[in-house]
N, C-alpha and C positions, 0 to 999 in steps of 0.2 A: 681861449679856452675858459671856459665854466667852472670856476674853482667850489662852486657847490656840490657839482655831480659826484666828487671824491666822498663827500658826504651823502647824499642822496642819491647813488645809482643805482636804486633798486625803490626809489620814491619819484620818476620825475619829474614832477609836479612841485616839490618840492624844492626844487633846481632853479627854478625864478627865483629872481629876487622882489618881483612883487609879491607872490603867494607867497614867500617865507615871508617876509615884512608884516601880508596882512595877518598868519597866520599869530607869529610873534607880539604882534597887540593885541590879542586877544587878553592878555593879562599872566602874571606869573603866575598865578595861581591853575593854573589849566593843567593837566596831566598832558597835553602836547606838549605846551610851552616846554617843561621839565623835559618831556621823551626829546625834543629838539634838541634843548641845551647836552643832554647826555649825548648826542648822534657827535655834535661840533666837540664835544669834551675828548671822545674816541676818537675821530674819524678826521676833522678838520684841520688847516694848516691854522697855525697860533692866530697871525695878522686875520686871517676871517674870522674866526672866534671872535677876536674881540672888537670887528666889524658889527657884529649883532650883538654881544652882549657885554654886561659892565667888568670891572673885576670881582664886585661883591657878587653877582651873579656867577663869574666860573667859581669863586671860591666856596660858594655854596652848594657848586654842582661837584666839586670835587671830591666833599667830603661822601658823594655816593658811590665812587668809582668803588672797589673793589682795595681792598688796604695794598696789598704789596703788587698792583698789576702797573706798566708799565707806562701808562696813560695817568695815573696820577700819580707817581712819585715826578712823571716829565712838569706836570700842571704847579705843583708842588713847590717844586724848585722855579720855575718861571714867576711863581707869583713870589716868592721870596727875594728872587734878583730882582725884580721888576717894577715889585709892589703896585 
């Protein structure tokens, strides 16, 4: 099973891991890159997350989530156990 599609099943195209990879070098600075990171912040199991991106990168995506919404108090706590 495609552990992307949980993320992207409504993208699937997105669902490779080539075309995410190539889309992911495009640079952080890209308003995908960012809409990406936020899809895996939501949507993704932890271990994929941090298959594609660093921790400085989710910690940066987190501080967008939504203050008291369930996806970043979980990110929150993982990155504090985790570091």
């Amino acid at each position: 099973m495609n552990p992307l599609l949980a993320v992207f099943w409504d993208y699937p195209a997105f669902a490779e891991e080539d075309a995410l990879r190539a889309l992911l070098s495009e640079g952080k600075d890209t308003e995908r890159w960012h809409w990406v990171l936020m899809r895996f912040l939501e949507r993704a199991r932890v271990a994929d997350t941090f298959t594609y991106f660093t921790r400085s990168d989710i910690a940066t995506g987190v501080r967008q989530l939504p203050e008291q919404s369930p996806e970043r108090i979980k990110w929150e706590r993982l990155l504090v156990v985790y570091g």
